[in-house]
GUDOTI-290873 format. One line per field, with one value per residue (C-alpha): residue number from 0; residue in one letter; x, z, y. Coordinates in steps of 0.001 Angstrom, whole numbers. Each point is the difference from the previous one (the first is absolute). Layout:
! GUDOTI-290873
num: [NUM, ...]
residuo: [A, ...]
xx: [X, ...]
zz: [Z, ...]
yy: [Y, ...]
//
This chain:
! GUDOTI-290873
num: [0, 1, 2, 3, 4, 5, 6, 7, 8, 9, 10, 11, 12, 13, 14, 15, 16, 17, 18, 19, 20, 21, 22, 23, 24, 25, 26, 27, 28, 29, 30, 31, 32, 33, 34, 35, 36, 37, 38, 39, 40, 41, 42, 43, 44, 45, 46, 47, 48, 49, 50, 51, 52, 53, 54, 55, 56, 57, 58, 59, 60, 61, 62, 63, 64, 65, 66, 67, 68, 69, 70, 71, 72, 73, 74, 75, 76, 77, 78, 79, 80, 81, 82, 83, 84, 85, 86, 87, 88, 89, 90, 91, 92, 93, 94, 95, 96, 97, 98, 99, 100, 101, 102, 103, 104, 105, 106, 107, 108, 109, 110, 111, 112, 113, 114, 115, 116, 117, 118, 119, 120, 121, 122, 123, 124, 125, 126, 127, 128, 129, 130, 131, 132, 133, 134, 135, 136, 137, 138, 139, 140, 141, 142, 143, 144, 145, 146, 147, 148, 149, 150, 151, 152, 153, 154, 155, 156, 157, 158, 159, 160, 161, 162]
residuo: [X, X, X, X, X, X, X, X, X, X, X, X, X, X, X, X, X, X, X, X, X, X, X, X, X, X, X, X, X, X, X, X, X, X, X, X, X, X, X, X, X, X, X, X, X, X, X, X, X, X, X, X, X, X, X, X, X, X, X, X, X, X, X, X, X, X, X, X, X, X, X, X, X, X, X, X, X, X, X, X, X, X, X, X, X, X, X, X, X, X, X, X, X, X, X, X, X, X, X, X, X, X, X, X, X, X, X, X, X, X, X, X, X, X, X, X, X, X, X, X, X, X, X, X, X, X, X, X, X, X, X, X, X, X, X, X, X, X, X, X, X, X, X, X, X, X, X, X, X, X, X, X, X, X, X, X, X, X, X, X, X, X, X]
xx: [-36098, 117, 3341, 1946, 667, 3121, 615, 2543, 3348, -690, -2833, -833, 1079, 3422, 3149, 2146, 1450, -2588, 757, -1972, 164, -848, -140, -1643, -2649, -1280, -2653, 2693, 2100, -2824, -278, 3428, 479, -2453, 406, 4072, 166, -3262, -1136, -3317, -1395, -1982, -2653, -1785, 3457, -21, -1264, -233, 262, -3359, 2249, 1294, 3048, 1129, 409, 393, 138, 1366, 1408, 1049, 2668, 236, 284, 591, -1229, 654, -1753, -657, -964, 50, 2682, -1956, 1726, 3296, 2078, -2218, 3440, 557, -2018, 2643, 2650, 2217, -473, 3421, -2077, -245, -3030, 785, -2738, 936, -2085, -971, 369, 2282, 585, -4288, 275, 2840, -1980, -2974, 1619, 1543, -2949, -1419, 1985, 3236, 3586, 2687, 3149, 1582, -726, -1657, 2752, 1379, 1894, 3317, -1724, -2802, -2676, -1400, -492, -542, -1162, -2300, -1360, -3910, -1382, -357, 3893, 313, 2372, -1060, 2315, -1971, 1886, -807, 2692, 1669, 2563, 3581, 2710, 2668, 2569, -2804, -256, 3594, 744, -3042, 880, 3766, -1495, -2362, 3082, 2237, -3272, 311, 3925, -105, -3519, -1888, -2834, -3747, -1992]
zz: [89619, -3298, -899, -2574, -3247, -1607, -3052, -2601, -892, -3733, -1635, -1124, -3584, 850, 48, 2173, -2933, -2785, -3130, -460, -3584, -922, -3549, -2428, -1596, 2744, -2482, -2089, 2223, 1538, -3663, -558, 2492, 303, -4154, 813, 3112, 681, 2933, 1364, 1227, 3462, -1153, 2999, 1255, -3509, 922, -3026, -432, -1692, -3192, -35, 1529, 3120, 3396, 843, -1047, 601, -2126, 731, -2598, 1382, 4114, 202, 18, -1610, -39, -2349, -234, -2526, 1067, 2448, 461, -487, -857, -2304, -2240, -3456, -1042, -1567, 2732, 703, 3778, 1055, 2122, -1552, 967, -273, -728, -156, -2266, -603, -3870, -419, -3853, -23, 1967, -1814, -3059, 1432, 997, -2782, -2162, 3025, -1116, 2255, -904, 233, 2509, 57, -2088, 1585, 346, 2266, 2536, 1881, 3364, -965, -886, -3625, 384, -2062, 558, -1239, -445, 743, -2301, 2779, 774, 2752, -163, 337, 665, -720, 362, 1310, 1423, -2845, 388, -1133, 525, 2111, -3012, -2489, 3581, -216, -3486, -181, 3027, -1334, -3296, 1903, 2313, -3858, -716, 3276, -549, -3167, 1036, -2800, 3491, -1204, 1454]
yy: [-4932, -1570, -1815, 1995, -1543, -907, 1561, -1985, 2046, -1156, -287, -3643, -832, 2974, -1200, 2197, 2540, 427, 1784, 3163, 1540, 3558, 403, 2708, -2550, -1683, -2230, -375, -1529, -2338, -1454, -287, -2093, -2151, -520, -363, -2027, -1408, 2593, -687, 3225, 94, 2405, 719, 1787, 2551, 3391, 2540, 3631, 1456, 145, -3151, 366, -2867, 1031, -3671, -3220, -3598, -2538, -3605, -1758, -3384, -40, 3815, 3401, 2938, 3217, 2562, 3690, 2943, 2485, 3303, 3708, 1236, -2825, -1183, -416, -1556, -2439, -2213, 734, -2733, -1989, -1158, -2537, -3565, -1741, -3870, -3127, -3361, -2379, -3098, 256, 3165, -429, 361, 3047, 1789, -351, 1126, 3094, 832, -125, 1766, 2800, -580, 676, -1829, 1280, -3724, -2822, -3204, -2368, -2998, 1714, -1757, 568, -2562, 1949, 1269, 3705, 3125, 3517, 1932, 3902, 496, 2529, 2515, -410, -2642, -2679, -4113, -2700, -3457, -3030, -3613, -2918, -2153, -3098, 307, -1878, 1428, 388, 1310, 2783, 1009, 0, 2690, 1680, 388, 1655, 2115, 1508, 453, 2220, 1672, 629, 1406, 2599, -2101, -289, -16, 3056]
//
C-alpha cells in the first residue's frame, strides 16, 4: 500500500490569516494597489469571469498576500461601502508609499505623522472603501515619546480623536 502523503495546513507563501477582499471592481482594485503599494500580482492564480469580472486573484505587497475578487450574488452591496477592517503594511520607506497612494487615488482618514509609540503611521481610504494603516519604526527619544503621547491623550479627552 502506498504511503499516504502529507498535505501542508497552509499553503507555502500563506501566512496563517490572509486578507481576502471582495470589492465591486475587482481590476480596479488589482491596479490600485499595485500603483498604491507596490503589489506584485501572481497571475497564474487570476481566474476571470467571461466579462471581465475576478473570481480570484492574488496579490503580494512586500512578504504578504492578499486576495482579491469582484463581489458574486446577493450581497453584492455598495460599491463604495465603508470596511471597518484596517488592513496594516509596514514599509521600508512609508513617506514613498503614502504618496504613492495618494496619487493612487487614496484618501486620507489620519495624517502621516511621528507617533509617541515609535512608529510613523497614517491611514488611509482605498477607493473601493477599505481602510490602510502604513507605518514603519522611527527613533525618538523617550521625552520627545511622552510629550506626544500627553498631547495625543488632551485630543482623546476633549473627543478631538481622528477617525
Amino acid at each position: 500500500m502506498p504511503r499516504a502523503v502529507k498535505v501542508p495546513a497552509v499553503p507555502q507563501g500563506f501566512h496563517t490569516v490572509t486578507p481576502y477582499l471582495s470589492v465591486n471592481g475587482g481590476i480596479k482594485a488589482i491596479n490600485f494597489y499595485k500603483k498604491a503599494f507596490g503589489a506584485k500580482e501572481i497571475t497564474k492564480w487570476r481566474s476571470q469571469t467571461p466579462d471581465g469580472k475576478v473570481i480570484h486573484s492574488r496579490l503580494r505587497i512586500g512578504d504578504s498576500l492578499v486576495m482579491v475578487s469582484d463581489r458574486f450574488g446577493p450581497n453584492r452591496g455598495d460599491s463604495k461601502a465603508q470596511s471597518p477592517v484596517t488592513l496594516h503594511i509596514y514599509s521600508k520607506d512609508v513617506d514613498k508609499l503614502w504618496k504613492n497612494a495618494l496619487a493612487a487615488g487614496a484618501k486620507v482618514e489620519m495624517p502621516l505623522d511621528d507617533m509617541f509609540w515609535g512608529e510613523r503611521y497614517g491611514q488611509l481610504r482605498d477607493p473601493l472603501g477599505h481602510r490602510w494603516s502604513v507605518s514603519t519604526l522611527i527613533r525618538m527619544s523617550k521625552e520627545e515619546m511622552e510629550a506626544k503621547r500627553k498631547k495625543a491623550m488632551a485630543m482623546f479627552g476633549q473627543g478631538k480623536q481622528h477617525k
